[in-house]
N, C-alpha and C positions, 0 to 999 in steps of 0.2 A: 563789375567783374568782366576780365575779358571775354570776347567771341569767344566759342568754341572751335568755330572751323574757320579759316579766311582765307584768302587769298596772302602768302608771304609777303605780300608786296605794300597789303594795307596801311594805311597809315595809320587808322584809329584803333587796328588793335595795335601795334608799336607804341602807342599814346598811350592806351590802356596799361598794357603791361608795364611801360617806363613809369608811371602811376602807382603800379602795385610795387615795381622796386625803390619809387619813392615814400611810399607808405612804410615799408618794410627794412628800410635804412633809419627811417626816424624812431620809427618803433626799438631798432636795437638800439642807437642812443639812447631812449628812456629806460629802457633795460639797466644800460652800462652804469646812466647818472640815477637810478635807483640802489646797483650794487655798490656804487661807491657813496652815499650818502649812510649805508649800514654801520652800524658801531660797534666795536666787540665790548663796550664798557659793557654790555650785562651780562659777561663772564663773573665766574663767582672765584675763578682765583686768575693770577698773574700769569700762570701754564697755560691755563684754560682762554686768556684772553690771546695770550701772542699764537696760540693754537688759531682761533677765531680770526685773527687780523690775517693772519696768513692764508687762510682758506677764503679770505673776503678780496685778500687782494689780487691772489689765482682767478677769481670770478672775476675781476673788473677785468682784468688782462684776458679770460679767455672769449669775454664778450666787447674787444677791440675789433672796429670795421675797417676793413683794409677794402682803401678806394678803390684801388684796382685791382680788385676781387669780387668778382660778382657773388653776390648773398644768396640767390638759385640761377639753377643753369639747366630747369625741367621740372616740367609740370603735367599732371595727370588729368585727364576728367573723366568722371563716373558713369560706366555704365548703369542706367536708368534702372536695371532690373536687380542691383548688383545688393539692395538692402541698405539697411540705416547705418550699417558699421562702418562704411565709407563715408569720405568727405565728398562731396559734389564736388570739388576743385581741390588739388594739392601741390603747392608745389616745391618742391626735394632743391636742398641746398645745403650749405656747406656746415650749417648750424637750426637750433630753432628758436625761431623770431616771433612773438605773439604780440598782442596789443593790449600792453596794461590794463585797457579802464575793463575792455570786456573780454582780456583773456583767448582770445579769438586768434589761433595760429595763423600765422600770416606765409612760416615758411616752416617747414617741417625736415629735422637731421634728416640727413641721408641714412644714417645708422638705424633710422626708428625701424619697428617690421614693418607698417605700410609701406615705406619707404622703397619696401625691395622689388615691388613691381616695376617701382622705375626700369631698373636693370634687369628683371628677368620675364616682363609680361611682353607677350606676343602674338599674330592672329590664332598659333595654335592652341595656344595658352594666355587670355587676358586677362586672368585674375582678377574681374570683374572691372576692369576700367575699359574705354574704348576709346582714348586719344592720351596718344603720348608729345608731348610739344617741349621741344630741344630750343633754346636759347644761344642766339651768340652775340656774344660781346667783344670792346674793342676797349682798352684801358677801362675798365670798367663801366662801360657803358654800354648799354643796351642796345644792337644793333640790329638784327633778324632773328627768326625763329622758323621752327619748320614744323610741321605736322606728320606723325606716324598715326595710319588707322588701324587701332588694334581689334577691328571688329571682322574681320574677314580681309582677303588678296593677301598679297605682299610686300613684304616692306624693303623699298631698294635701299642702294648706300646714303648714309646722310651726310649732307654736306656739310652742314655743321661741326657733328663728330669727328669728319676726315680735317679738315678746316682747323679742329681744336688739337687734332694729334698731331698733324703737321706745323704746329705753330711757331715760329723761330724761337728760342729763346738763350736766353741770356742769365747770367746766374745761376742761383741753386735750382735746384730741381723742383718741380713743382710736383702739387698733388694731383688727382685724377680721378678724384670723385665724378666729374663730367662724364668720364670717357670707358667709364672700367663696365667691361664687358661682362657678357652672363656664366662664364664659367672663372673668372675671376671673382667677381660676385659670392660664389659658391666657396672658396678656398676664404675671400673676407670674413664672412661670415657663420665659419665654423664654430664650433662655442667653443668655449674658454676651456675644459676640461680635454679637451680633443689636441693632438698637436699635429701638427700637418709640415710636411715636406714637401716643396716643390722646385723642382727640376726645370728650370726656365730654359731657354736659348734666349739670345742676345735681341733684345728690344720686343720679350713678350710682357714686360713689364713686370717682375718678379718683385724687384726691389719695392715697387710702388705697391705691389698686392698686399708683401708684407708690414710694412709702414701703414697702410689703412685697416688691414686687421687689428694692429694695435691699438690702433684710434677706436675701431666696432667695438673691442673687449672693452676699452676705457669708458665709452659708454655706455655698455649696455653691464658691465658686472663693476661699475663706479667705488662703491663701496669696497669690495674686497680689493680690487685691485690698488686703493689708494693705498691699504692698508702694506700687500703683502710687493707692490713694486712693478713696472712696466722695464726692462732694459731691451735695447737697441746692440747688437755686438755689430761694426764694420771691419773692415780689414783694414783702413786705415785714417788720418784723421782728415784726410782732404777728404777722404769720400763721406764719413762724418759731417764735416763740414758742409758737402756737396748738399746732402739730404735735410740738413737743419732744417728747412723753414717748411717740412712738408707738415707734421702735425701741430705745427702753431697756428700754420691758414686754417687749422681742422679743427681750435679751438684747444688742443691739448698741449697744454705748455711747462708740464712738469712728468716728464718722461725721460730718464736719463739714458744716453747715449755713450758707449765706450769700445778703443779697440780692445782686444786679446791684450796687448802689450799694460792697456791700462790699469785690466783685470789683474794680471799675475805680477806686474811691475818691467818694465824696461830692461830691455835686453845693454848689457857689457861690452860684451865680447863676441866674437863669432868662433865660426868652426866648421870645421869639411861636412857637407853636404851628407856626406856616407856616416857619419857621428849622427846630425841633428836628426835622419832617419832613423837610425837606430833607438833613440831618445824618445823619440813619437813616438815609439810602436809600445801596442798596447802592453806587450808583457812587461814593461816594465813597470808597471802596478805591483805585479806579482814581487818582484825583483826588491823596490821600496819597502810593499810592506815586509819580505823579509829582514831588510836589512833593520828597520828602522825595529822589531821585534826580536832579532837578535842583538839589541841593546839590552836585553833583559836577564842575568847571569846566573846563576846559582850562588847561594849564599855559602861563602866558608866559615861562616862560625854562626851561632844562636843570639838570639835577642837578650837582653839582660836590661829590667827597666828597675830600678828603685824608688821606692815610694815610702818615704820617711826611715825606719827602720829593716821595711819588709823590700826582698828582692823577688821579682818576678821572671820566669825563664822561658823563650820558647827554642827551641832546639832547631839545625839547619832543617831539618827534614820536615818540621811544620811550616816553617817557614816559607820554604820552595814550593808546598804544595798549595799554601795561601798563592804565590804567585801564576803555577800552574793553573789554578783554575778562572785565573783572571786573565790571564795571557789570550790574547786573539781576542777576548768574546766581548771589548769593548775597546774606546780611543785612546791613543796609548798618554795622553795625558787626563782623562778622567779613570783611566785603567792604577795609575801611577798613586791617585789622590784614592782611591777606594783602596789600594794595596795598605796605603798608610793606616788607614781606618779599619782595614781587618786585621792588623797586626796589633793594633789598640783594642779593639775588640776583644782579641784571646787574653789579651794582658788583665784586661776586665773580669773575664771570665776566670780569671785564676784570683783574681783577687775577691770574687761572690764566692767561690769556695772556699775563702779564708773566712766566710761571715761580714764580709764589707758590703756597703750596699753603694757603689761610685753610681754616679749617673752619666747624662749625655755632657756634663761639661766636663766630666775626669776623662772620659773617651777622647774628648777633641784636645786635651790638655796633653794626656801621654802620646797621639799619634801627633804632634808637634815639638814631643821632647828631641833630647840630642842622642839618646840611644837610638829611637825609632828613626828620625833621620839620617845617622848612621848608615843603618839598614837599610833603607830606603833609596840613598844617594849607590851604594856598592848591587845594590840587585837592580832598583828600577831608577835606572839614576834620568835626571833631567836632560833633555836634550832639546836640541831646535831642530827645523828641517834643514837648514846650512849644515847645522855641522854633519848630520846625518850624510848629504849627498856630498858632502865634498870626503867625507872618510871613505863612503862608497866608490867616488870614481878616482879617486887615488894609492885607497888599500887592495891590493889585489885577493890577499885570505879573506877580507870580509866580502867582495864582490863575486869572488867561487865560491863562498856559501851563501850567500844569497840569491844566485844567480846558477844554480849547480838545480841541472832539469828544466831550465829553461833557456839561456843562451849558451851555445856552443862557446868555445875555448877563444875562437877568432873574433866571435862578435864581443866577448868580454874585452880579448885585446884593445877593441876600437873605442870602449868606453873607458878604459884607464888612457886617464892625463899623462900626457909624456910630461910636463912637469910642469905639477900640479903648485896650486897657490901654498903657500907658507900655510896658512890657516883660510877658515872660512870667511871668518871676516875681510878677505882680501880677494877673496874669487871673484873671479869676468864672469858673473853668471851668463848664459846665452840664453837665446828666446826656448829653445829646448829646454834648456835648467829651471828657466822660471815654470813651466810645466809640471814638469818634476818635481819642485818644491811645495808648488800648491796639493798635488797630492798629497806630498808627504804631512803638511799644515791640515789637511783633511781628516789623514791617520790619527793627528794629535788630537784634535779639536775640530766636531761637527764645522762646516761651511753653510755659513744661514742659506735658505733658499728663497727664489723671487716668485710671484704668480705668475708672471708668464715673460720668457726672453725671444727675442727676437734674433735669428745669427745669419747675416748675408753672408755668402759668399763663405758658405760653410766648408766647402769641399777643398778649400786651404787649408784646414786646419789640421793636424795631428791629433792621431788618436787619445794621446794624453791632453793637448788641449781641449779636444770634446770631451771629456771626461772633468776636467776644471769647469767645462760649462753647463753640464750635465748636474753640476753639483749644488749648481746656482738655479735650479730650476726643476730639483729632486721631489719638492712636492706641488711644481706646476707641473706649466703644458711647455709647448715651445711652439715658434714657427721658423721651419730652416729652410733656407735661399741659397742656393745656386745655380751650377753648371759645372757638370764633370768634364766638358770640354775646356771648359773655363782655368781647371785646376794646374797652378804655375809652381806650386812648391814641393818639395824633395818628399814629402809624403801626403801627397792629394789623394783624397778619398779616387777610389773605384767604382764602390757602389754606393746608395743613399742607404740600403739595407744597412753597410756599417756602419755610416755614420749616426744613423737614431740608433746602434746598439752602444754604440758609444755614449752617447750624451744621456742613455739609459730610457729611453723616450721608444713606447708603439707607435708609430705614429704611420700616414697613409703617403707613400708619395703620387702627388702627382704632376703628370709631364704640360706643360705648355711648349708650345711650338710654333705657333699664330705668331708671330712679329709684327706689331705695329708699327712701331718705330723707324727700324732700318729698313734702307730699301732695296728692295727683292734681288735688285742686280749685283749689290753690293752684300749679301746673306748668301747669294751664289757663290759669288767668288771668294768667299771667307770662308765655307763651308766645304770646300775641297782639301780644306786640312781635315775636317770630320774623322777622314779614316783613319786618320794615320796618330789622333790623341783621343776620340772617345771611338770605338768603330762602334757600340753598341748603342750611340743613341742615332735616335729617328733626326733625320734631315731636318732642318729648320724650314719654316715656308713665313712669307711677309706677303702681308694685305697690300702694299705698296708695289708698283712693278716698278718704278725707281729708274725709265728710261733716261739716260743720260749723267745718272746718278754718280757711274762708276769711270774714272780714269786713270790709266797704269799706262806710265813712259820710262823711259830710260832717259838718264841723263848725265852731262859732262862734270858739272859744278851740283853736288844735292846743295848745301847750304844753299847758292845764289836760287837756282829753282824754286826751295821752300819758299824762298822770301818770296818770292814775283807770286809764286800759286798762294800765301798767306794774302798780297794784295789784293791779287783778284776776289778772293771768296769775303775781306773785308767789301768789298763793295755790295755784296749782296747780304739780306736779311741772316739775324743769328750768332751765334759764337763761333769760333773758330778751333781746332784744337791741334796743334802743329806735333806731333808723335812723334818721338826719336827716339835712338839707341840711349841709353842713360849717359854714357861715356862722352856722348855728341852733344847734350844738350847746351851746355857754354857755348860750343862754337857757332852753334843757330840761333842763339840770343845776339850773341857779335853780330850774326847775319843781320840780323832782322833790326841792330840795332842802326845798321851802317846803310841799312833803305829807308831809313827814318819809321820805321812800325810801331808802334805805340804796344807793349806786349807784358806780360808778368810770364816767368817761368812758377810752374806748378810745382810745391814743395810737398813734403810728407804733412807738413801742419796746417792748410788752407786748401779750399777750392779755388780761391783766385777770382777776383775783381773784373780782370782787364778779358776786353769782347776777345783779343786774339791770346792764346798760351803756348809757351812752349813746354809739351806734357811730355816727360822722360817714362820709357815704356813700361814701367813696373809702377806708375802710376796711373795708368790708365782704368785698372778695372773696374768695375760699378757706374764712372762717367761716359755722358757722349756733351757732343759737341754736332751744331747744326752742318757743321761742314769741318772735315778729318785730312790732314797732310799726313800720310804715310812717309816717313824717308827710312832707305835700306833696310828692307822687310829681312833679309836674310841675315845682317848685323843682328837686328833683335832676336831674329830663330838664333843666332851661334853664341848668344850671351848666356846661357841659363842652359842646363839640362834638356828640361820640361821647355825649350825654349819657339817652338811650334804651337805649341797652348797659350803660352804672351802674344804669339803673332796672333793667332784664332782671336785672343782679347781687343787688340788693336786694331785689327780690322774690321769690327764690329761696333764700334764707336761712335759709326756716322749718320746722324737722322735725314740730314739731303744730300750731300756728297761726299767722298771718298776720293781722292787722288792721292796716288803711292808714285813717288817719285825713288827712281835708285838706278844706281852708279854700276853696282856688282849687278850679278844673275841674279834672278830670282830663287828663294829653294825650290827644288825640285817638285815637293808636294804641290807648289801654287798653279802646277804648269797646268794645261787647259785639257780635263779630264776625254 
């Protein structure tokens, strides 16, 4: 077992400990090559086995050792007085490792309860341990370690910790089990029934909070959640992309991930900015379910069924009333299918009064005849949500009565199609329609719900969108991610109050502000847009003071500039991430191609490969990059509305430097408070 206390520099606890991570790497190979020797042949049927092979082959894949990934990254030792419920040594990593013969944990989840003193025990509070000991590694190898004494004084910055947050990197995003802080910790660790909001600023690690929350609930509520579903929503599929490999390093490898677009289906068509607001906004629930309810008619004439010689009658006025009392009080296509059955019902009922005795198979018999269908198709006749919304915004009498006390005369104008598709089958749905339509598919027929969804960068979203996700998560919890500074589309939330009234979720917000990541000089100068798109949230602040961090010039040539500042920042540690106007991004590929840079441009469907990118500005959000080329900050504020919220996104992208290069002025807001 190693020393307790030593000197960092020892050699023979470095021996020791590289010791225990060689014990405890072989130990998970025996793990892995015992799960994969498992057989499902003692299934007892062929469901039941492809059920078993599939949950055996989950295990063998979630117990894969990734070399350069160290197996812990901290370890605990016990105060002496602390009682037998403690382990005398523990130490916290990314999975748990024990030693087949005698079972003997070797490394202990981070997820486990003991686990949580890692992150939250201190000299005010030691939870019974008195040495916390930080590990660092270098491609997975064991390199130094440091000592916290959690038994009294205090505990300065660790070098380690600072060391592993600042660490260049490359590719997707990685996890942060190592590094996640005690009031992160708090928001991880919430329970599963609980759903929590939190209001991050730029590099307080929001994204990563919520991605290992989902990992905690995967573990600690396994069972239910295998059963009832883990979903990931992002805003789009690079940032998707960008995040993949965080809960596969965590062991969970069957947790599906999707944008909005994926959920409701792919936007057609577009449309004026002042429409797709309107579409968002909440009343239009109200709006839907009218219309799609005023598909339900008054019947002009009575039921007439025959059954051999004998005729059966029910008159309009039974009739409508069977429907009246169905109307609203359930989905309008299980509304639709019980209408049938009460109208078979009566018919039943007339026919017991003639001395017949029908049963439940004459009941399902007559509500599938062609009289009752008849009826049926003329009062509650079938419909889709297409055809529904496309009559809605191109009939104008059914969108003034369904829309009569809730939108005004002008805002109806904005929603009729100046000219509308021939039929539905033919409609440009927009990303606002497909919103719209999943409602209305909810009207018709319940929307299953998941155990718990995950939504970054929620404060993009339209209220009718949070309501399609609300729907998906009506009898979980949620955990929702973002930043109202952050928010770049034509109806970005205000407040987090409406967006959990929306998704139908209590839930607690709270605010992070601590920045890790970005550095201090470069959260300054990005954060002088503050006022002027959220003024109600609290300043950002970074642990980082990030001296030398930040550079803003003017200059003749942007393209030729980027290139040369893209060369220079390739020479140093990290990725790169080149920012530009969208419109510009071809011409700074040209650039970068004609200086000979080795470079990929960042699309809607990948994070990107290549150390240098050129990232078009409405790709940026969710990513950073170890070092950020701004070109024409005031281009990206004059492309978009909301387009001082894109820049607040873009200039907050960068973990070590930030240089903004541009041609024009600056906008106004950047100028030096």
């Amino acid at each position: 077992m190693p020393a307790e206390s030593a000197d960092p520099s020892e050699p023979a606890v470095l021996a020791a400990e590289r010791a225990h991570l060689a014990e405890s790497r072989a130990a998970l190979r025996r793990m892995r090559e015992h799960a994969a020797s498992l057989s499902a042949d003692v299934a007892a049927d062929w469901v039941s086995k492809q059920f078993l092979e599939s949950l055996l082959d989950q295990r063998v894949e979630a117990l894969a050792d990734h070399p350069d990934t160290p197996l812990f990254f901290g370890r605990m030792d016990r105060d002496g007085a602390a009682g037998p419920d403690l382990p005398a040594v523990m130490y916290v990593g990314r999975r748990h490792v024990h030693d087949g013969d005698e079972g003997r944990p070797l490394v202990l989840d981070w997820r486990a309860p003991v686990s949580r003193a890692f992150y939250q025990a201190g000299p005010a509070d030691p939870m019974g341990w008195r040495l916390r000991r930080r590990f660092g590694f270098r491609a997975g190898e064991l390199t130094a370690f440091e000592d916290e004494p959690l038994d009294g004084g205090d505990i300065g910055p660790s070098r380690i910790l600072t060391e592993e947050i600042e660490r260049p990197r490359t590719g997707p995003m990685r996890d942060i089990v190592a590094t996640i802080q005690p009031e992160q910790d708090e928001i991880v660790r919430a329970d599963l029934p609980r759903s929590v909001c939190v209001q991050g600023a730029p590099g307080t690690g929001k994204t990563a909070v919520g991605l290992h929350r989902a990992a905690y609930l995967l573990f600690t509520h396994r069972e239910r959640l295998s059963r009832s579903g883990v979903l990931i929503v992002g805003p789009n599929r690079a940032f998707l992309a960008y995040i993949s490999a965080v809960l596969p390093a965590l062991g969970e490898v069957r947790v599906e991930q999707a944008t909005i677009d994926d959920l409701l289906g792919a936007p057609l068509g577009d449309e004026p900015a002042a429409t797709a607001a309107l579409k968002g906004d909440a009343r239009m629930a109200d709006v839907l379910r009218r219309a799609l309810w005023l598909h339900v008619r008054k019947p002009e004439e009575g039921l007439v069924v025959t059954r051999g010689a004998a005729r059966y009658r029910l008159a309009d006025h039974e009739i409508r009333e069977i429907a009246a009392a169905l109307r609203g009080t359930t989905r309008y296509g299980s509304g639709r299918a019980a209408f049938a059955q009460r109208l078979a019902h009566q018919i039943l009922v007339r026919m017991e009064r003639r001395g017949e005795a029908p049963d439940d198979r004459v009941q399902d018999q007559v509500a599938r005849s062609r009289p009752v269908k008849q009826v049926l198709d003329a009062v509650w006749p079938k419909v889709s949500a297409e055809q529904v919304l496309h009559r809605l915004l191109s009939d104008a009498d059914l969108l003034r009565a369904a829309a009569k006390g809730v939108l005004d005369e002008d805002e109806q104008a904005v929603l009729l199609t100046a000219r509308p598709a021939r039929s539905h089958r033919s409609a440009r749905w927009t990303a606002a329609d497909r919103a719209l339509l999943d409602e209305l598919n909810d009207l018709m027929e319940r929307t299953a719900s998941l155990g718990h969804l995950v939504v970054d960068e929620a404060q993009d979203l339209s209220a009718m969108q949070l309501r399609a996700l609300g729907r998906r998560c009506a009898t979980g919890s949620a955990t929702v991610l973002g930043d109202l500074a952050q928010g770049t589309t034509a109806w970005s939330a205000r407040t987090w109050k409406e967006v959990l009234a929306h998704l139908g979720q209590d839930g607690e917000v709270t605010e992070l502000t601590l920045g890790f990541r970005v550095p201090g000089t470069v959260l300054d100068f990005a954060a002088r847009l503050l006022p002027h798109v959220a003024p109600g949230l609290e300043r950002p602040r970074s642990l980082r003071a990030g001296a030398g961090a930040l550079t803003v010039r003017r200059v003749a040539d942007p393209a030729a500039a980027a290139a040369e500042a893209a060369r220079a920042a390739l020479a140093r540690p990290g990725s790169v991430g080149l920012i530009v106007p969208d419109a510009r991004a071809g011409a700074h590929a040209a650039a970068l191609e004609a200086a000979g840079l080795e470079h990929e441009v960042l699309g809607p469907e990948s994070a990107g490969a290549a150390r240098l990118l050129v990232v078009p500005a409405t790709l940026a959000k969710g990513l950073e990059y170890d070092h950020v080329i701004v070109v024409e900050p005031a281009a990206i504020a004059a492309a978009e509305a909301r387009g001082l919220a894109r820049l607040y996104v873009v200039l907050t992208r960068a973990v070590t430097t930030l240089t903004v290069l541009h041609e024009d002025d600056l906008p106004a807001e950047l100028a030096a408070p």
